[in-house]
Every structure is written in C-alpha cells, then in structure tokens.
N, CA, C and O atoms as a GROMACS GRO file, in nm:
protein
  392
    1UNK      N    1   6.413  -2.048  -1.968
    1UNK     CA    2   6.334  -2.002  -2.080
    1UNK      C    3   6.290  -2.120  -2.167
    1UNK      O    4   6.176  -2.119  -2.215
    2UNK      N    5   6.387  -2.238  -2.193
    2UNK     CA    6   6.340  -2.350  -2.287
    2UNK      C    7   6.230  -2.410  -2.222
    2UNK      O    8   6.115  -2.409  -2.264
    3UNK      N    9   6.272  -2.464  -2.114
    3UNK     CA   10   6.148  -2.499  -2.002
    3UNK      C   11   6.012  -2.423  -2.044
    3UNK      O   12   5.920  -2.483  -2.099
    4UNK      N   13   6.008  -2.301  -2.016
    4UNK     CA   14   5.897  -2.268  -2.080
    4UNK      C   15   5.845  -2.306  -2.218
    4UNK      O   16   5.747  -2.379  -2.226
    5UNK      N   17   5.897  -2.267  -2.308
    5UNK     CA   18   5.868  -2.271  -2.430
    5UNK      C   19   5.839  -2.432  -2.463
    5UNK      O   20   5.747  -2.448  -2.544
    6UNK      N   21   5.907  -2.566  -2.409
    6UNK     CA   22   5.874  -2.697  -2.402
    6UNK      C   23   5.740  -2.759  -2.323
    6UNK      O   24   5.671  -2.861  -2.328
    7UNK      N   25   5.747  -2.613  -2.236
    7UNK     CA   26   5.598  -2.641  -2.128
    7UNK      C   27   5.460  -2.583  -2.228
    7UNK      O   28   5.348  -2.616  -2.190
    8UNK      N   29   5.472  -2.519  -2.323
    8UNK     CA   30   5.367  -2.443  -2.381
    8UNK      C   31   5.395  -2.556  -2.472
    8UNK      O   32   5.354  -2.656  -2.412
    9UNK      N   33   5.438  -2.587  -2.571
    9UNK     CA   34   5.473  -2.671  -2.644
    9UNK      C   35   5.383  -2.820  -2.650
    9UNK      O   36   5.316  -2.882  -2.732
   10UNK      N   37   5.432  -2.834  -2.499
   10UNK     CA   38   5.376  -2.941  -2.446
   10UNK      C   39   5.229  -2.987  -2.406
   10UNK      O   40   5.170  -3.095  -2.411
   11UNK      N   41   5.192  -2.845  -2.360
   11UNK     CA   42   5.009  -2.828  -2.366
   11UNK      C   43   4.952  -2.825  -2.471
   11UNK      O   44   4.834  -2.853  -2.491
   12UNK      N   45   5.050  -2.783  -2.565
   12UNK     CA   46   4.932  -2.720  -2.737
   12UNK      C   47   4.941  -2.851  -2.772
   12UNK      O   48   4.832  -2.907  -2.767
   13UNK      N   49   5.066  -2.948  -2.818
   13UNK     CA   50   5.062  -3.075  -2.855
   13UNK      C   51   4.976  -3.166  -2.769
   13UNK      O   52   4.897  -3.250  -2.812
   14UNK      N   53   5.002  -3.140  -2.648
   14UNK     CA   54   4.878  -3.254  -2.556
   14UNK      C   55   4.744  -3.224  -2.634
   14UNK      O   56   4.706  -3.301  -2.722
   15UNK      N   57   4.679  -3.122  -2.605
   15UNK     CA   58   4.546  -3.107  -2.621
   15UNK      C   59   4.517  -3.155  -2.752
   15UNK      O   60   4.412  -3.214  -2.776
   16UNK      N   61   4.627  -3.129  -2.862
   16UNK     CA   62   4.587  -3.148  -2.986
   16UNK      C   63   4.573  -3.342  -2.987
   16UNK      O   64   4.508  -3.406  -3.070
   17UNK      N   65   4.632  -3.385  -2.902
   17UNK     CA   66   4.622  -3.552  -2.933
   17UNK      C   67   4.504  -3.545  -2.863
   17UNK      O   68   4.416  -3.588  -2.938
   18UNK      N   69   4.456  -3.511  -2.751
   18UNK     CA   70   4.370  -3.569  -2.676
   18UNK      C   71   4.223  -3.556  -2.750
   18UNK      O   72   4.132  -3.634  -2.721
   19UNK      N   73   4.209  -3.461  -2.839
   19UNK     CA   74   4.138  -3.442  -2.935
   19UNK      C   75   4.110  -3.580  -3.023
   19UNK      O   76   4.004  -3.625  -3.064
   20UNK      N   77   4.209  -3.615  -3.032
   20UNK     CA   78   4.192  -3.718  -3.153
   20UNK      C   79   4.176  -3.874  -3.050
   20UNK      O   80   4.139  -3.985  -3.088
   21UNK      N   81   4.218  -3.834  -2.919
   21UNK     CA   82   4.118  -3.993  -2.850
   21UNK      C   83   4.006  -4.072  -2.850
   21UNK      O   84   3.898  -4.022  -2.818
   22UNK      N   85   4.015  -4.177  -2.878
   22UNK     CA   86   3.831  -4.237  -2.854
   22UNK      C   87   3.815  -4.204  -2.714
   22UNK      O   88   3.889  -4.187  -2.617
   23UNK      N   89   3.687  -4.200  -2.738
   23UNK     CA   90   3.640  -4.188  -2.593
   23UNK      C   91   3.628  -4.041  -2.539
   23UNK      O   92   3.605  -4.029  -2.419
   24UNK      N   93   3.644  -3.916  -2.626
   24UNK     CA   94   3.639  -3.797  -2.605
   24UNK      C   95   3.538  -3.751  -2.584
   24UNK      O   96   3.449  -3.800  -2.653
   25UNK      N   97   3.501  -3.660  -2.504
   25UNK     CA   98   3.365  -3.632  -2.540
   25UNK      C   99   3.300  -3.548  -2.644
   25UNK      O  100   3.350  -3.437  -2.627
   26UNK      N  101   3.208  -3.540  -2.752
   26UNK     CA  102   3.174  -3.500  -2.853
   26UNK      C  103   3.096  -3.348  -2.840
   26UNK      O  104   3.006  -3.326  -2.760
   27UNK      N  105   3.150  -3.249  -2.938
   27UNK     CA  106   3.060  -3.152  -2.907
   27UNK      C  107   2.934  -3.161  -2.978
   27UNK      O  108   2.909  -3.227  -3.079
   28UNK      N  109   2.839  -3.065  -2.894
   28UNK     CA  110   2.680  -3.125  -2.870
   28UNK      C  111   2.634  -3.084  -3.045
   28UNK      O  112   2.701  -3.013  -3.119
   29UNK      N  113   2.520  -3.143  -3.076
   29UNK     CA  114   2.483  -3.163  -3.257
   29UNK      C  115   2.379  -2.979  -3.190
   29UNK      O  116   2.337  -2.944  -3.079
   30UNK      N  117   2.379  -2.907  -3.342
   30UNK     CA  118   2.307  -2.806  -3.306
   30UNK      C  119   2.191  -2.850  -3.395
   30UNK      O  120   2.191  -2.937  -3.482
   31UNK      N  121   2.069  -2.752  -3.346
   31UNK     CA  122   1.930  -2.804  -3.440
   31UNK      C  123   1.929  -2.824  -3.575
   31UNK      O  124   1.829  -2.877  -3.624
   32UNK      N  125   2.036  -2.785  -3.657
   32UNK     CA  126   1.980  -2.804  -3.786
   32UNK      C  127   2.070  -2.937  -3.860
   32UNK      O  128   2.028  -3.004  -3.955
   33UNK      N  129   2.200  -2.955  -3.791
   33UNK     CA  130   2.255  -3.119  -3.767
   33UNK      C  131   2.147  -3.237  -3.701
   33UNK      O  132   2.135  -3.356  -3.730
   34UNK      N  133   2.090  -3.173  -3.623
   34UNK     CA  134   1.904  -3.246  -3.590
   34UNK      C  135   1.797  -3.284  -3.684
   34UNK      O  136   1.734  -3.387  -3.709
   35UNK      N  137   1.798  -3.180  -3.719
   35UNK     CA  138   1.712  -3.135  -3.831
   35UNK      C  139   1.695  -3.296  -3.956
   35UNK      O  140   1.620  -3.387  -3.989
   36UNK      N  141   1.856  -3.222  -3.985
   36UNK     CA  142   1.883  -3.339  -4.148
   36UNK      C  143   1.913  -3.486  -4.141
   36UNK      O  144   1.907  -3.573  -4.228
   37UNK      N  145   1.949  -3.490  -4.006
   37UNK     CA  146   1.939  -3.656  -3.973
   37UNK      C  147   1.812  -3.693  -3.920
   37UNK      O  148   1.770  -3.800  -3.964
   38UNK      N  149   1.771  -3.661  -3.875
   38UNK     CA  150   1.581  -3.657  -3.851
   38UNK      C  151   1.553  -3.685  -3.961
   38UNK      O  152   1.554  -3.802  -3.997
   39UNK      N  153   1.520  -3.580  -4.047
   39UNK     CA  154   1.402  -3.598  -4.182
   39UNK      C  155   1.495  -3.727  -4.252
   39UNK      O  156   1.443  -3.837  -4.238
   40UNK      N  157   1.625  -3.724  -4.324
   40UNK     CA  158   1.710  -3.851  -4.364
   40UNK      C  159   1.612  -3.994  -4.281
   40UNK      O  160   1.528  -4.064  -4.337
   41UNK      N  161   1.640  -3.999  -4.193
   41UNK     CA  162   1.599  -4.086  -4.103
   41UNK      C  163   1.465  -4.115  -4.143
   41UNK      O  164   1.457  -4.218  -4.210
   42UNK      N  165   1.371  -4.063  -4.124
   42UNK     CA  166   1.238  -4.018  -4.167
   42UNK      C  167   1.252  -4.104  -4.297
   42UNK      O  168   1.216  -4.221  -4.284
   43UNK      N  169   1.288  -4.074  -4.393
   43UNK     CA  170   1.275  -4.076  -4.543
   43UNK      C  171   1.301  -4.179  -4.606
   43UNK      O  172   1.257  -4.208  -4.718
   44UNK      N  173   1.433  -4.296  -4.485
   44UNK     CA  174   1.514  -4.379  -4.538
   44UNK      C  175   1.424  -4.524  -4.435
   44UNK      O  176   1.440  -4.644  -4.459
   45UNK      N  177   1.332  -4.463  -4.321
   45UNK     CA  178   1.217  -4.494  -4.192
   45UNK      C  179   1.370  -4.620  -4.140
   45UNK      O  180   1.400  -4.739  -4.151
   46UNK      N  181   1.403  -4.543  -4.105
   46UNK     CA  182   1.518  -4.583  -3.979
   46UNK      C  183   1.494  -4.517  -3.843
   46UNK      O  184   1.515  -4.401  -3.804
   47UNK      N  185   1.450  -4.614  -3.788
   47UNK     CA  186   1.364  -4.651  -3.648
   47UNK      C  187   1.518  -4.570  -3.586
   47UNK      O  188   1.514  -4.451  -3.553
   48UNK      N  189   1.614  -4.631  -3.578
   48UNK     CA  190   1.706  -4.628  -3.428
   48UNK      C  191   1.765  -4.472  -3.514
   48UNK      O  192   1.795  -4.387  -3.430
   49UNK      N  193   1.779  -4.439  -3.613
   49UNK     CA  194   1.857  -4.306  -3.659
   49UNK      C  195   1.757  -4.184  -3.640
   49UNK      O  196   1.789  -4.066  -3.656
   50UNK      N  197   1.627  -4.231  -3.602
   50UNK     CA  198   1.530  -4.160  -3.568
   50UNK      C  199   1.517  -4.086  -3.465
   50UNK      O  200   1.482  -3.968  -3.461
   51UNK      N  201   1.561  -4.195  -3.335
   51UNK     CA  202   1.511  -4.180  -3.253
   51UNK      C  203   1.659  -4.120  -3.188
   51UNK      O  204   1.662  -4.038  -3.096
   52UNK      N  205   1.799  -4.187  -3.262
   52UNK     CA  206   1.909  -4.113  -3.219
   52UNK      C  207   1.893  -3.927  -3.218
   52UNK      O  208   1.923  -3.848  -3.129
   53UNK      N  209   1.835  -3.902  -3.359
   53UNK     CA  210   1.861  -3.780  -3.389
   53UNK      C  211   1.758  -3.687  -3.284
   53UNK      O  212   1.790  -3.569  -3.267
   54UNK      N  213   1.661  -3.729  -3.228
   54UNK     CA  214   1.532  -3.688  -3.157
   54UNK      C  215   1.612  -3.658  -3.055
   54UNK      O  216   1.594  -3.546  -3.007
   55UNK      N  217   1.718  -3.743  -2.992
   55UNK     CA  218   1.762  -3.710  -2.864
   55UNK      C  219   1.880  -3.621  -2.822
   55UNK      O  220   1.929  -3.615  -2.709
   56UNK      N  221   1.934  -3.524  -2.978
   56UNK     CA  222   2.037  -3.435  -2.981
   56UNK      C  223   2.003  -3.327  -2.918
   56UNK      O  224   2.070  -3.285  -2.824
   57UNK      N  225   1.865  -3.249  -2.973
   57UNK     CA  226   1.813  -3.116  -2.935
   57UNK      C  227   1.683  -3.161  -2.886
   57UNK      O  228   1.625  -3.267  -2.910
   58UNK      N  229   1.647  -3.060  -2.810
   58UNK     CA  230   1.466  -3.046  -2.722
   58UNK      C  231   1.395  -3.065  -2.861
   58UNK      O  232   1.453  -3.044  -2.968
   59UNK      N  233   1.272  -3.105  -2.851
   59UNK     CA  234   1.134  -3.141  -2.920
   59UNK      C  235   1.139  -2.969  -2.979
   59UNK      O  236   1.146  -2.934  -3.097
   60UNK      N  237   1.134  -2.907  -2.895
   60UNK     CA  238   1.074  -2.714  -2.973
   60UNK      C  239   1.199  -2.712  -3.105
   60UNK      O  240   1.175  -2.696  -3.224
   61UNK      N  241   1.306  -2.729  -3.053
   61UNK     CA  242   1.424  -2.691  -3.136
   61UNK      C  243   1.410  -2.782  -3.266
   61UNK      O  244   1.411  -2.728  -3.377
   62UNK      N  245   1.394  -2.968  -3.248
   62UNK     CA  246   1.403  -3.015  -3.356
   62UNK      C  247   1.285  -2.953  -3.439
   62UNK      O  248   1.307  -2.930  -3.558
   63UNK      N  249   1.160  -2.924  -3.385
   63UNK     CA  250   1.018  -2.862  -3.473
   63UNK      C  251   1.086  -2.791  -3.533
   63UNK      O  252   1.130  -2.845  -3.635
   64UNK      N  253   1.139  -2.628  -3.509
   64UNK     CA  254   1.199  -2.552  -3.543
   64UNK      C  255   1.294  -2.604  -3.648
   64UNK      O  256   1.291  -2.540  -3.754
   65UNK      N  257   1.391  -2.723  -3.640
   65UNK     CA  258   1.464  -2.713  -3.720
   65UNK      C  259   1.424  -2.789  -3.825
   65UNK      O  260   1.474  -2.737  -3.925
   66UNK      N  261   1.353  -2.894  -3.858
   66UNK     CA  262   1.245  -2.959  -3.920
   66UNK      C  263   1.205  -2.846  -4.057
   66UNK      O  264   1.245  -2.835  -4.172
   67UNK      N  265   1.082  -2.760  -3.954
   67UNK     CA  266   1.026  -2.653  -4.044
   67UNK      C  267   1.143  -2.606  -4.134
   67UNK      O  268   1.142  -2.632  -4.254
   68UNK      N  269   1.236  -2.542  -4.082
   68UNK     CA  270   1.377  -2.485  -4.133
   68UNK      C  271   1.417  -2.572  -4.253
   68UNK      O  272   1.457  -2.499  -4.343
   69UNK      N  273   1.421  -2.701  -4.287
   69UNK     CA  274   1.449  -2.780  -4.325
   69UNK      C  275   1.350  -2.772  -4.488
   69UNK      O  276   1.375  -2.760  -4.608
   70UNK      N  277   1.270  -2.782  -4.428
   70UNK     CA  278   1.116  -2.816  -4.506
   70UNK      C  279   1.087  -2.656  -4.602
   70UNK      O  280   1.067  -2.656  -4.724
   71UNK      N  281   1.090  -2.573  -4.543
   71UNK     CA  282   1.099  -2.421  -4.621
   71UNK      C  283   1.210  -2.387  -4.734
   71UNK      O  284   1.187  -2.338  -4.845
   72UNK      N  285   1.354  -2.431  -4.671
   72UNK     CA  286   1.476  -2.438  -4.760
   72UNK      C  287   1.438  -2.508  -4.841
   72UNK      O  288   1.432  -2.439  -4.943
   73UNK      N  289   1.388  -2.661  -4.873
   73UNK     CA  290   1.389  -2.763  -4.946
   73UNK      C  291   1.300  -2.697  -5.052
   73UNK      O  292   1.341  -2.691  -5.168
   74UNK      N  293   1.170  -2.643  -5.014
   74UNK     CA  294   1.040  -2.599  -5.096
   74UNK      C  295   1.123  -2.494  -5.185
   74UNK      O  296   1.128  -2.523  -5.304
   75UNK      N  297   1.184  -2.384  -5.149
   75UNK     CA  298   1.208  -2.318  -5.183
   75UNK      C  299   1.322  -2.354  -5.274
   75UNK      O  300   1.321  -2.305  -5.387
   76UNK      N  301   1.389  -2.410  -5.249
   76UNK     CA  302   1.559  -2.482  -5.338
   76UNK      C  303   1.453  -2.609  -5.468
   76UNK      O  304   1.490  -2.660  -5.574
   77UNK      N  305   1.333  -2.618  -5.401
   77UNK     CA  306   1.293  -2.688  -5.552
   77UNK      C  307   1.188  -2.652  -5.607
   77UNK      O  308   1.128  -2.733  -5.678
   78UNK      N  309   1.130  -2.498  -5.583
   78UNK     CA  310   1.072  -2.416  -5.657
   78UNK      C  311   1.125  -2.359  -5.755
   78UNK      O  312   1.087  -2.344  -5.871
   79UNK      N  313   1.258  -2.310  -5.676
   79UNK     CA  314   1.336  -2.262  -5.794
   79UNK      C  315   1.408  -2.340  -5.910
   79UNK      O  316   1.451  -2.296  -6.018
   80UNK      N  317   1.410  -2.456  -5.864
   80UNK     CA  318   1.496  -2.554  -6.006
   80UNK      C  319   1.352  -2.575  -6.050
   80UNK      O  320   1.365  -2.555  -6.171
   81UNK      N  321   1.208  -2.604  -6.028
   81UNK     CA  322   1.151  -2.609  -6.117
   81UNK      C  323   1.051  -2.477  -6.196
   81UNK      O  324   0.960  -2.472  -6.278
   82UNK      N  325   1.115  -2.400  -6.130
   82UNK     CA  326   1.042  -2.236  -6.182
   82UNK      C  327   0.952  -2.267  -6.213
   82UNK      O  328   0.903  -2.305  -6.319
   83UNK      N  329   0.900  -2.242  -6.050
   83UNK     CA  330   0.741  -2.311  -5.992
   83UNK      C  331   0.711  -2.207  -5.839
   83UNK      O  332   0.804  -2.168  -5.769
   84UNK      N  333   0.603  -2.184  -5.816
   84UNK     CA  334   0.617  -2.108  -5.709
   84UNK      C  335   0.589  -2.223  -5.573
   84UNK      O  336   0.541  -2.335  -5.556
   85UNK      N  337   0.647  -2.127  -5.503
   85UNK     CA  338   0.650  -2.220  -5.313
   85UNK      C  339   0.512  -2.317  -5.288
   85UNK      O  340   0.501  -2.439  -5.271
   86UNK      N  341   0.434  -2.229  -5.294
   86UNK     CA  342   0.272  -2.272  -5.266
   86UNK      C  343   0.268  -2.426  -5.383
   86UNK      O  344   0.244  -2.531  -5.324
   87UNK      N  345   0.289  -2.437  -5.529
   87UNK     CA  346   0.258  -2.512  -5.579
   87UNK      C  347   0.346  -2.608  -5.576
   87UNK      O  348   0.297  -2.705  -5.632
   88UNK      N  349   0.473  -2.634  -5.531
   88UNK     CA  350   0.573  -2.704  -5.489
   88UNK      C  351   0.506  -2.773  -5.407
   88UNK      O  352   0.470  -2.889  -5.425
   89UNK      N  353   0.488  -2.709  -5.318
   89UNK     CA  354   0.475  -2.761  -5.120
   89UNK      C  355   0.348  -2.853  -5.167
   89UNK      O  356   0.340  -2.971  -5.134
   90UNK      N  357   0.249  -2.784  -5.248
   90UNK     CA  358   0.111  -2.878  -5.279
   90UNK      C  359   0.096  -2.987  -5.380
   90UNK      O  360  -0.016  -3.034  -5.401
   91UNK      N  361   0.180  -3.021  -5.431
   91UNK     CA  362   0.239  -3.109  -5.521
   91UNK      C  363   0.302  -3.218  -5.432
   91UNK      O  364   0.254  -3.329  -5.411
   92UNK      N  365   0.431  -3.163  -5.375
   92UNK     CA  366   0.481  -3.248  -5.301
   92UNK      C  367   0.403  -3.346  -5.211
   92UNK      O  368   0.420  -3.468  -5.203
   93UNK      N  369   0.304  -3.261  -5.136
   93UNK     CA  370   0.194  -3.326  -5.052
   93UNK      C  371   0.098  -3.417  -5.125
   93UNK      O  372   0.018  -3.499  -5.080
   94UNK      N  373   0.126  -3.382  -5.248
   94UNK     CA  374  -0.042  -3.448  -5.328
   94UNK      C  375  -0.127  -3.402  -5.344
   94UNK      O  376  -0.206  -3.460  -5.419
   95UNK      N  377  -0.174  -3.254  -5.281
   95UNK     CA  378  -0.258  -3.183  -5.333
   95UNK      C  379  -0.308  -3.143  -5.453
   95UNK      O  380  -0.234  -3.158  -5.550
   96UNK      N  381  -0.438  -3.087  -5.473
   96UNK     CA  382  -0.493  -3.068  -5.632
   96UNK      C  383  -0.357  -2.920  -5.611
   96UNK      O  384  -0.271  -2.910  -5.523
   97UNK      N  385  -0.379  -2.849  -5.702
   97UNK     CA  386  -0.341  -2.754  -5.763
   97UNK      C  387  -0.452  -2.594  -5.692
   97UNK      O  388  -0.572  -2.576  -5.715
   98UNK      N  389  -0.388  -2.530  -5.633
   98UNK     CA  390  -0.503  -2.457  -5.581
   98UNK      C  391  -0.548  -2.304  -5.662
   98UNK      O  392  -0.645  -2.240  -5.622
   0.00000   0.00000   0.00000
C-alpha cells in the first residue's frame, strides 16, 4: 500500500518539477496575448518583438485580435473621456470632428 501511495506521490511531485525546467516546452500564446504584444511592439516600433508576436497565432487570428484590441481601447477611453466611440476613434486618428 505505501508503495503505492510513494508511487502517486512520486508522479504528482515529478511533474510538478518538470514544470519548472528550462527547456520545457511552453504553452502556445492565445490571440489576444498576440494581440497586446503586437500593438506594444507596434507602439514602442520594435522590429524583432514584432515580428516575434506575428509568429504566435495565424495572420486571421492576430487581425481579429488586433481589432479586439483597438475596440476595447476606443471604448475604455471614451468612457474616461465621456466622449462617444466615433469621436474618440476620430481624434485618435486625426480626423476633423464629423
């Protein structure tokens, strides 16, 4: 019976170190971890953090998560400037005022 209980013991503690090895393999970044190191990247024009983040998710997914990015932002600073979306987004861009 100890045997057992030292054998289970022994797997939960393994796995838990092997976790913490270099050299592990990393679980995969999802689009919107894409997303914010992209635009960051973008913003800060870091060539290699650019092109790292480009190569986490497919081109459709980073678009997707980009836009995602870009809508939250408009919207999270429409509301601190109790301002609507449209005149945010056209401001931000440089646009006249429509």
């Amino acid at each position: 019976m100890w045997q057992t209980v030292r054998g289970m013991g022994s797997r939960m503690f393994g796995g838990l170190r092997a976790e913490g090895r270099p050299g592990r393999e990393e679980r995969p970044h999802n689009l919107f971890e894409a997303a914010a190191a992209y635009v960051s990247a973008c913003a800060e024009d870091d060539q290699d953090r650019i092109d790292e983040a480009a190569g986490w998710v497919s081109p459709e997914a980073l678009s997707f998560g980009v836009n995602e990015l870009a809508c939250r932002a408009v919207v999270a600073l429409a509301r601190e400037r109790d301002e609507s979306p449209g005149t945010v987004a056209r401001a931000l861009l440089g646009l006249p005022a429509a």
